[in-house]
TORVEX-734099 format. One line per field, with one value per residue (C-alpha): z negated, y negated, x. Coordinates in steps of 0.02 Angstrom, whole numbers, plus 50000, padded with zeros to 5 digits. Example, Ala and Ser with C-alpha at 12.3 -4.5 7.8 and 13.67 -1.06 7.14 Angstrom:
REM residues 2
c3: [49610;49643]
c2: [50225;50053]
c1: [50615;50684]
This chain:
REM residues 506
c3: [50000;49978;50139;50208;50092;50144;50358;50331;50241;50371;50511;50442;50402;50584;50629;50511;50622;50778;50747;50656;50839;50941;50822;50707;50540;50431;50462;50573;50454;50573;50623;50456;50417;50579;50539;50344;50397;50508;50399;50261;50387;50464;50299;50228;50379;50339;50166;50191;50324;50226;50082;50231;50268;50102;50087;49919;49937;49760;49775;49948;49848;49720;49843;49946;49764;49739;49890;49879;49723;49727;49911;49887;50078;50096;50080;50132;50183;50249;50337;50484;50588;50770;50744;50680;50513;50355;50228;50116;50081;49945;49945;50052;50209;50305;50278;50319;50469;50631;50758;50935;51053;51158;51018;51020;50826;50772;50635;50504;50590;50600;50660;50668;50717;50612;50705;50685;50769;50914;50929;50860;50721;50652;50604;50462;50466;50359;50350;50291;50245;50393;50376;50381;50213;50198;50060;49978;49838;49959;50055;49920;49882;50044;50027;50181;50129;49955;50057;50132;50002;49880;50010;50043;49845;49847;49997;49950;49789;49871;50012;49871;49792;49913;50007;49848;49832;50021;50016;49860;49967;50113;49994;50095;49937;49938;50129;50174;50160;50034;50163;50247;50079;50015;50173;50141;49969;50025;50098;50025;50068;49967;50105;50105;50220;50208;50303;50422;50242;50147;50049;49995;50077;50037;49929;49893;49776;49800;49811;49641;49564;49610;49451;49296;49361;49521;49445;49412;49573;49619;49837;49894;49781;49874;49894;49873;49699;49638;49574;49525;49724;49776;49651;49765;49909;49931;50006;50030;50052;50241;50241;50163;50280;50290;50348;50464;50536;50575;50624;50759;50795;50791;50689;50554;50468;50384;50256;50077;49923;49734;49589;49413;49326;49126;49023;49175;49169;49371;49496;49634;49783;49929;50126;50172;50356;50435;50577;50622;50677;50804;50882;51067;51110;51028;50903;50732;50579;50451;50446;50373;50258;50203;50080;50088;49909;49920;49747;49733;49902;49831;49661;49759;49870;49706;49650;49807;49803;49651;49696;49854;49744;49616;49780;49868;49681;49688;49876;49818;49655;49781;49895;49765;49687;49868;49905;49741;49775;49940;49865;49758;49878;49985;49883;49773;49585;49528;49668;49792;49914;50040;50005;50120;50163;50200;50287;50395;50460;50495;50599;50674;50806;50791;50878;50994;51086;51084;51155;51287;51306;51319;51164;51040;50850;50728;50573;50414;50254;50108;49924;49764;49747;49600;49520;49416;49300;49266;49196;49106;49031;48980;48998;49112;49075;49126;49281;49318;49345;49435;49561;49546;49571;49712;49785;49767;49844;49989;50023;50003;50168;50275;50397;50409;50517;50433;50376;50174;50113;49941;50042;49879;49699;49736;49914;50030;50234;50327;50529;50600;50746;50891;50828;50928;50840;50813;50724;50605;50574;50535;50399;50333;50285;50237;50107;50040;49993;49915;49807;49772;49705;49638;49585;49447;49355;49369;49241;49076;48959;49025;49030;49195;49255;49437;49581;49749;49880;50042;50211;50372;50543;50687;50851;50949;51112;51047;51128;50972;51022;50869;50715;50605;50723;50719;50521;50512;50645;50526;50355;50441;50449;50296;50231;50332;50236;50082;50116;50159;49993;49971;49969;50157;50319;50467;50618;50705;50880;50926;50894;50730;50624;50629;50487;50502;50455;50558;50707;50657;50650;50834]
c2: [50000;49884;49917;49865;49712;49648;49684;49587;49447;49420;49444;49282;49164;49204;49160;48998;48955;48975;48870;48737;48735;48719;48601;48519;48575;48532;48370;48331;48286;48240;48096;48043;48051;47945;47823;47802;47794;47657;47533;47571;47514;47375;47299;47333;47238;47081;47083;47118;46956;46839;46882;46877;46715;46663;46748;46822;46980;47036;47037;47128;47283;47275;47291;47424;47517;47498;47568;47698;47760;47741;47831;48015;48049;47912;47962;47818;47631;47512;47335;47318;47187;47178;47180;47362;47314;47364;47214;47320;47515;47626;47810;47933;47830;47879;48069;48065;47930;48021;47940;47975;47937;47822;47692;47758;47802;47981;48007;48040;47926;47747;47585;47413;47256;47117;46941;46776;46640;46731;46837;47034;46989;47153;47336;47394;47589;47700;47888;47984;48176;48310;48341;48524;48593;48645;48758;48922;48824;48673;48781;48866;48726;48654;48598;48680;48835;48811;48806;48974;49054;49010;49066;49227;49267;49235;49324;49491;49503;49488;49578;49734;49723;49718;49886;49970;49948;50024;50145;50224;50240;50327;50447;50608;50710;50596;50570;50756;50814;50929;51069;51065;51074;51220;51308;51265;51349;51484;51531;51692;51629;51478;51319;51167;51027;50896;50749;50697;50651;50816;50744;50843;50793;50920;51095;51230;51334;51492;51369;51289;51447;51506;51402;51313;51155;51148;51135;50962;50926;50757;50705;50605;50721;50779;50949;50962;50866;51046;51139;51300;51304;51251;51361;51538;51449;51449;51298;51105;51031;51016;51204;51241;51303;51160;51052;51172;51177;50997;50953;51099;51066;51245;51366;51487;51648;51788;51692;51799;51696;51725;51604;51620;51592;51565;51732;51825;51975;51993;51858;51799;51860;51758;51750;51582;51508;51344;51252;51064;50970;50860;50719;50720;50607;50734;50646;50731;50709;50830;51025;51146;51292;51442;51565;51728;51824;52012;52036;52184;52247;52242;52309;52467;52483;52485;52623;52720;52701;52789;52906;52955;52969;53086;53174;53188;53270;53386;53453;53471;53565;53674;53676;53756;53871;53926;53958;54034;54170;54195;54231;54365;54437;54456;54451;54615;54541;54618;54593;54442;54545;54571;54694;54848;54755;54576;54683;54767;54605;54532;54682;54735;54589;54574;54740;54723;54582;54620;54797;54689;54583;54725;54639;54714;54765;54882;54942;55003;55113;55121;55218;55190;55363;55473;55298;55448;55459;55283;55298;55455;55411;55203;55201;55106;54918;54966;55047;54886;54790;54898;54878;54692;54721;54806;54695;54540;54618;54674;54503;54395;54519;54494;54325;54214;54298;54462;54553;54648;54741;54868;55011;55105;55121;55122;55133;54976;54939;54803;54724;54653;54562;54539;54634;54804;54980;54937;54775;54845;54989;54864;54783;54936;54980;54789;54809;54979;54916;54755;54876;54978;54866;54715;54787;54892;54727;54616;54760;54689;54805;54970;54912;55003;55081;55117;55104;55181;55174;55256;55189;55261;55151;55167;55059;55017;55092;55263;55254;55217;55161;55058;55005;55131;55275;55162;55152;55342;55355;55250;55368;55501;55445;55396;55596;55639;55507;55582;55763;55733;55659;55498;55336;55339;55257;55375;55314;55395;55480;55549;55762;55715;55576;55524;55469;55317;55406;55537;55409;55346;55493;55526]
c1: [50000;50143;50213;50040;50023;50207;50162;49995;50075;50232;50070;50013;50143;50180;49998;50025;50186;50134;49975;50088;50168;50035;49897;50050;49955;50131;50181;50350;50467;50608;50480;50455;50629;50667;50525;50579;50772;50744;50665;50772;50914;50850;50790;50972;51058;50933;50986;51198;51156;51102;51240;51353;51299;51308;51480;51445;51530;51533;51337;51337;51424;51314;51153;51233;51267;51084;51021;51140;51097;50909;50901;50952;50958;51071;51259;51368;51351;51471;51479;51600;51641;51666;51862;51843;51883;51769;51728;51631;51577;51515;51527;51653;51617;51762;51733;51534;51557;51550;51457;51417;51549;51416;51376;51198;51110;51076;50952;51098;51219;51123;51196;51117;51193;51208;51188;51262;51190;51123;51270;51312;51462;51468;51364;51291;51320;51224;51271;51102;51094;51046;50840;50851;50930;51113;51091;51032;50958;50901;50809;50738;50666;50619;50439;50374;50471;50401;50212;50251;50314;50175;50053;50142;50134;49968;49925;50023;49930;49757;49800;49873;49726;49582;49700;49700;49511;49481;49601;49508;49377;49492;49575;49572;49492;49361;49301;49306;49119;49087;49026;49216;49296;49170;49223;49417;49386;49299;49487;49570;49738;49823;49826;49884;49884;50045;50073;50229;50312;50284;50155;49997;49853;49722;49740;49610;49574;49660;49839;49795;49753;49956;50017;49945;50039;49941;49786;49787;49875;49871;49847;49999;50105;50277;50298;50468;50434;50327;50493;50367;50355;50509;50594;50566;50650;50838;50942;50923;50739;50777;50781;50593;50485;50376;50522;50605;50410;50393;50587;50570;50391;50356;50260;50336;50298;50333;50441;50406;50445;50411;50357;50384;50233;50213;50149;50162;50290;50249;50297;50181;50247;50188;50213;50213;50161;50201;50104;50138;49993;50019;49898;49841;50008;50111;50147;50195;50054;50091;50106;49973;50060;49966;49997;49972;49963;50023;50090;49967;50017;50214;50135;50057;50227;50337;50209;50232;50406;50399;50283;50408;50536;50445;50381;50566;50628;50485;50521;50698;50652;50530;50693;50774;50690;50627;50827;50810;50672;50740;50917;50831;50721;50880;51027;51074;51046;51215;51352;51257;51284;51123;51000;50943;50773;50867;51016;50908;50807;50964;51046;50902;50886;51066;51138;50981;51060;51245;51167;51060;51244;51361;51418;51556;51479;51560;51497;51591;51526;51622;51610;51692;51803;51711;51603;51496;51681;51668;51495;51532;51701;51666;51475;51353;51401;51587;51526;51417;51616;51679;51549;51551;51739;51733;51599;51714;51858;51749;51662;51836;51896;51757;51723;51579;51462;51485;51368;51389;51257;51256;51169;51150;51229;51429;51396;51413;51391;51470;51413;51560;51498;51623;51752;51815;51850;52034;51993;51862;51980;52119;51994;51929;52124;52134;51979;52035;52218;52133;52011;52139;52270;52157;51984;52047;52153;51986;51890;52003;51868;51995;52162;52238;52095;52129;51976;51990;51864;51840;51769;51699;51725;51602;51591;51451;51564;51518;51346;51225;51076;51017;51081;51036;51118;51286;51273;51236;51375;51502;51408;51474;51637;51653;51583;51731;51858;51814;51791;51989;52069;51971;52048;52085;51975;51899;51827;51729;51740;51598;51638;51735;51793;51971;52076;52161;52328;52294;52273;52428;52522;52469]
């Protein structure tokens, strides 16, 4: 309003001026100056003529003094003949006396001729201050400045008034109908509309329900002045949304803030929108923000987070103890080694395709050499290591896509996939030296108890059609490594087995 009040009041004292120059309202002081001046000189030249005359100089100082000091326009005075020389002056003549180069009168440098019978003798000249002030503080109190001013003073304070009075009246919250601002309340989302300053120009409900402080929010307050909404944003003023809206004269969104609010363990968590508004010139007006409220949608998210995460340990518990039921449905309790059922699914399918592929596939039985002594002589719980025993020896020998299985109590069967007769023979002797001179140590209950075991080799080359005919094929040979002194590998050659030493001796 006192922008307003200050244009109006410089709009008129320019209207004042310009009819000043056109109808001459303030009188023309240069005139009156002129007009004044001029009798003041002429009746000063009658007077310094007659004392002239009477040639009473003494008394023609004492008149100049006078006039002098009762005349504050009037700076210097002096009486000069026509020789050039000066009979008589009062004040700093020489230093104000500067007179046109053409004789002529100016209206602060006046000359008037003093006459003696008939004829000029001499000049009075008379040295009066410039019209126009030649100061700060003569100007300030220049009477026609003094006018203006006083009517300025006057005019700003009626002109501040009577605007305060109508804008009341134009306040945005008060001239939009009450069916527009029902409708504006009626608004889910928090909205506000600013103007090309950042100022609030109309709020509804839902944003003055966001924070205790915005309640009693005030139109024409700043935005950036609400620190419980500026607080969620991060970076200078220029960077809130609102002012990155109208200094690219684009709309904005999908901005998520939070604010704090008092009592309230929970933030508001908000996505905030930005749209300038623009007039029909393109000019820029303000910016309308909304504010979208999805604390419950976070709240429900964080839930189901949580939920996920409760859900993703369950599947891996299930995981588990799925692995775990498979392990013992497959896996032999005592030695982990597979059982006959699991064995069987997995060779099955397995010989059928190196068969189909003309693939290699050799199978291996061994026994523990005379287990029923170790039960007998030390009891069942001793017998139980030396299986385990034995199992470990047997499974650290054997690759990754072996097969181990316990076929029955001390009795075990291995697939070796890929791998010829020679090979399987050479792991076969491999397992039974490892049994023979580790398995026994690893039993610490018996101090040098000694375990031997005996294996049978058999190759899918020997024209078994399945996998149970190679493993009955290898059983054999394995009946044949014990039926000749135990503790020895046999392969088997269709007619007969062959013991590994014998092959060797060969």
């Amino acid at each position: 309003m006192a922008r307003i009040a200050l244009g109006l009041v410089g709009l008129l004292i320019s209207l004042l001026m310009a009819v000043d120059l056109v109808f001459g309202l303030l009188p023309d002081r240069s005139a009156l100056a002129r007009e004044v001046r001029q009798q003041l000189s002429e009746s000063l030249a009658v007077q310094a003529t007659a004392q002239l005359q009477a040639g009473d100089m003494s008394a023609l100082q004492h008149t100049l003094l006078e006039v002098l000091e009762r005349n504050h326009d009037l700076r210097s005075v002096a009486v000069r003949q026509g020789t050039g020389a000066v009979l008589v002056q009062v004040g700093d003549h020489p230093q104000y006396w500067h007179p046109p180069e053409d004789g002529s009168s100016t209206l602060t440098q006046v000359r008037v001729p003093v006459l003696s019978e008939g004829k000029t003798w001499g000049e009075v000249e008379l040295v009066f201050r410039p019209v126009l002030p030649e100061s700060l503080v003569e100007w300030l109190t220049y009477p026609p400045f003094v006018v203006l001013g006083v009517i300025g003073l006057l005019a700003f304070g009626a002109f501040y008034l009577y605007l305060r009075r109508v804008l009341e009246y134009l306040d945005p919250a008060k001239v939009v109908p009450d069916r527009v601002r029902t409708a504006f309340d009626t608004l889910a989302e928090g909205v506000v509309v600013l103007d090309e300053r950042g100022r609030v120009m109309l709020a509804n409900n839902a944003f003055r329900s966001f924070h205790p402080d915005a309640r009693e929010l005030a139109t024409g307050t700043a935005a950036n002045s609400l620190q419980w909404l500026v607080s969620g944003f991060h970076g200078s003023p220029d960077d809130y949304p609102w002012a990155r809206a109208m200094a690219s004269r684009s709309a904005l969104s999908g901005e998520t803030f939070e604010i704090t609010r008092p009592g309230e363990d929970e933030p508001l968590r908000a996505i905030v929108g930005c749209s300038p508004i623009q007039d029909g010139q393109g000019r820029l007006r303000g910016c309308l923000v909304n504010f979208s409220d999805v604390t419950i949608l976070h709240r429900i998210n964080d839930q189901l987070l949580v939920t996920l995460t409760e859900l993703e340990a369950s599947k891996d518990e299930i995981r588990r103890q799925n692995e775990e039921l498979h392990r013992l449905a497959t896996r032999d309790p005592m030695t982990g080694c597979l059982n006959r059922r699991a064995f069987f699914d997995a060779v099955d399918p397995l010989y059928a395709r190196l068969l189909a592929e003309g693939g290699e596939v050799c199978c291996i039985m061994g026994d523990i050499d005379h287990f029923k002594s170790f039960n007998d002589r030390y009891g069942h719980a001793v017998g139980d290591l030396v299986i385990k025993s034995v199992a470990k020896c047997m499974g650290a020998g054997l690759r990754e896509g072996d097969l181990l299985c316990r076929y029955g109590g001390e009795e075990f069967c291995f697939i070796l996939p890929g791998s010829t007769q020679e090979q399987a023979a050479e792991v076969a002797e491999r397992l039974r030296h490892s049994i023979e001179t580790q398995a026994g140590a690893a039993v610490r209950d018996i101090p040098g108890l000694r375990i031997t075991s005996s294996f049978g080799v058999a190759s899918i080359r020997l024209g078994a059609k399945d996998a149970p005919e190679l493993i009955d094929q290898a059983d054999n040979a394995l009946y044949e490594s014990k039926k000749t002194g135990r503790n020895r590998v046999s392969v088997w050659s269709g007619a007969r087995s062959v013991g590994a030493e014998a092959e060797a001796e060969a």
